[in-house]
N, C-alpha and C positions, 0 to 999 in steps of 0.2 A: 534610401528608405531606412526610418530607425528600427532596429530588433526589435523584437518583441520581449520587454519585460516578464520573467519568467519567475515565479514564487517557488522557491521550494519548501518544501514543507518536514521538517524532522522533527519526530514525537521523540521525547527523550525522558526516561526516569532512570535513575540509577545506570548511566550506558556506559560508564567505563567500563574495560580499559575501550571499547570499542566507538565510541563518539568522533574521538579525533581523528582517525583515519577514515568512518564515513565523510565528515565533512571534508577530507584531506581531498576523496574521491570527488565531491562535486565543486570543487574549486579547480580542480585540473580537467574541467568538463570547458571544450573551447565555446560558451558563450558566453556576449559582453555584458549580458543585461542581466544580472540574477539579484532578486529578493530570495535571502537567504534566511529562514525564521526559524529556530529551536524552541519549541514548544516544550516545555521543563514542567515534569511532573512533580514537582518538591523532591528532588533529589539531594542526596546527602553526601555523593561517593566524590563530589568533585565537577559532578556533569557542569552543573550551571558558570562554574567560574571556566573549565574547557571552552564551553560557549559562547561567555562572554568576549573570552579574550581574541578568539579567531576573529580576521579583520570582517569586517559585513555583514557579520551574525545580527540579527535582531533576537533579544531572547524574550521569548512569550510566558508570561504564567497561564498555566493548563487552566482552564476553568471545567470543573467535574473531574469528573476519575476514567480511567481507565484511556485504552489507544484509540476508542472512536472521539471519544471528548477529546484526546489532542489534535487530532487531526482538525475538528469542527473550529478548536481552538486558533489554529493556523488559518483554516479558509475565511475566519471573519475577519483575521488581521492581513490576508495575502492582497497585495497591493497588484499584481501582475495577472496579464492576460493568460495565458498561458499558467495550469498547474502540474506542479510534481509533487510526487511524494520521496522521501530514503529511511526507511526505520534505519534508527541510529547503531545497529551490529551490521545490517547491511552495508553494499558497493557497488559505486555504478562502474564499469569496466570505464576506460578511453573513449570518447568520441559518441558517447551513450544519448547522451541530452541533443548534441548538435544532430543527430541522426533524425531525431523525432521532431526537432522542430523544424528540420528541411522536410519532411515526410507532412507536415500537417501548411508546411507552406506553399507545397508544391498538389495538396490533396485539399483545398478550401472546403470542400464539400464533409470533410472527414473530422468527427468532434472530437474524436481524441485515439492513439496509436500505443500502442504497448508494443513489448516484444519477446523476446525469450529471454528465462530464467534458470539460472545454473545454481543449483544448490550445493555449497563446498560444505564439510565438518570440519570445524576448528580444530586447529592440534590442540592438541592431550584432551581430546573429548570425547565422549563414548556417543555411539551411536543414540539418540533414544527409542524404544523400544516402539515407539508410535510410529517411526520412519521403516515401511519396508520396501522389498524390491532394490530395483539395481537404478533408481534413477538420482543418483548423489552424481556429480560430476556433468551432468545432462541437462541439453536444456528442452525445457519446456516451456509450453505457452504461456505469457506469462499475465493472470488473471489475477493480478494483486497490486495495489498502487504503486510499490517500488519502482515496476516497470513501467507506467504508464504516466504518457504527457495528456493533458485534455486542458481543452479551450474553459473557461472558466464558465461560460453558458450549462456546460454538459452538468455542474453540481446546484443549479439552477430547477435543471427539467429532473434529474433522477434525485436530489434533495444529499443532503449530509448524511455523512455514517451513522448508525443506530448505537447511543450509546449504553441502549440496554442489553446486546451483544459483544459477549468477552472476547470469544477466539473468533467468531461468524461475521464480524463486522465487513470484513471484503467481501467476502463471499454475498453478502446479503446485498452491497451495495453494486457490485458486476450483475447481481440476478436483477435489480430496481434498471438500470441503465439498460440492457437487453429488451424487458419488457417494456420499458418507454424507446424501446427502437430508434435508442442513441446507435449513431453510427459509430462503434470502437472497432479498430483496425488492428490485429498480429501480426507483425512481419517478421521474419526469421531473423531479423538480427539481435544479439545477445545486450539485453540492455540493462539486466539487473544481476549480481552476485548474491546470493541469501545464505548468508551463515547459520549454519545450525550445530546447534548447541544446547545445553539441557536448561537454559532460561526461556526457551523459547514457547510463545504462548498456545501455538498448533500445538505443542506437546503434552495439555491439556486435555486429552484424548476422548474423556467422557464426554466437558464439558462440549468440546469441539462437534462428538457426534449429536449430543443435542439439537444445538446451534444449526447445527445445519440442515436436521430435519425442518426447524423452525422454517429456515429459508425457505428449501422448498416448497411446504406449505404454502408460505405468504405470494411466491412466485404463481404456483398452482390456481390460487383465489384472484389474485390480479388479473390471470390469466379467465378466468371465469371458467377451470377444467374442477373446481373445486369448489362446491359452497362452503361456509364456516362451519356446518356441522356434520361433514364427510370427509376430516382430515387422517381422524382414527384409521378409518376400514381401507382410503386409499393408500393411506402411507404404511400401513401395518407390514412387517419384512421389508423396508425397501431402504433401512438405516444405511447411510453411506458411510463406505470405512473413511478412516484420517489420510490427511495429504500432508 
């Protein structure tokens, strides 16, 4: 039986020094089938020729702005059944990808599987002040594309990322797939590394708590717990802090 051709998808603007070692990580990921796609936001630092030169890379030009347009950019050029995402500072541990796609082969019924996510700080980098708590080093569930493989039907029924959302684009797109009672599956196993550091777009703080009031709104009304002109009075105190 042939594998299943698998797209990955890395949004890239300006990603050194960290480009070359995420894609370093999914090349040492034991599957045979990979469409590998860099989606280049007009970068200057060097990303685009990185990208070109690693063997399999297809490099894409971004069309629009921002990291929901790269990604949209990537799923109209991904050739494969099966989709991933790797923001290019990100890492996928060992054996990450082949986990998920035995998990989605062996669960037909299951549109797409994520897993837990470790968040490590870069050496010589300061905490950002938006990151609190003691969850650096820890994993958790992991509700953001980095982690997640999904059958190429799932961005079909919950639709592309919003790219009118700077930091809320995942977030908005996990709320759209929920409420279309896509099947996505967490298993305990560690499938994404997330570097953080002070470029990072969560560190956006305001924007980010915006954004995400917005979601839940939009989740709220889909849900029909919300009409369009009782977003004010329902959501009034309920700003969720940054993640």
């Amino acid at each position: 039986m042939t594998p299943p051709l698998i797209s990955v998808i890395v949004p890239a603007r300006n990603a050194m020094p960290y480009l070359p070692e995420a894609l370093a990580s999914i090349r040492n990921q034991a599957a045979p089938r990979v469409d590998l796609l860099v989606v280049d936001g007009a970068s200057t630092d060097g990303s685009q020729e990185v990208a070109a030169a690693f063997t399999g890379v297809r490099l894409i030009e971004q069309v629009g702005l921002g990291l929901a347009a790269a990604r949209n950019s990537g799923l109209a050029a991904a050739r494969g059944d099966l989709i991933a995402f790797l923001d290019a500072d990100d890492l996928w541990p060992a054996g990450s990808l082949a986990a998920r796609v035995a998990y989605l082969a062996q669960h037909p019924d299951c549109a797409g599987v994520s897993g837990q996510v470790v968040r490590f700080l870069q050496p010589g980098t300061r905490l950002p002040p938006s990151y609190v708590g003691d969850w650096l080093d820890q994993p958790v569930p992991g509700y953001t594309p980095g982690a997640l493989l999904a059958r190429r039907s799932v961005f079909e029924q919950a639709g592309p990322f919003d790219p009118t959302l700077t930091v809320g684009c995942d977030s908005d797109w996990f709320a759209r797939a929920m409420d279309h009672n896509i099947n996505l599956v967490i298993t305990p196993q560690i499938t994404l590394h997330k570097r953080i550091h002070e470029g990072n777009l969560s560190a956006q703080i305001a924007t980010y708590r915006r954004e995400l009031l917005m979601v839940a709104r939009r989740s709220l009304q889909r849900r029909g717990i919300l009409s369009p002109g009782g977003e004010h009075a329902a959501l009034r105190g309920t700003e969720p802090e940054a993640g």
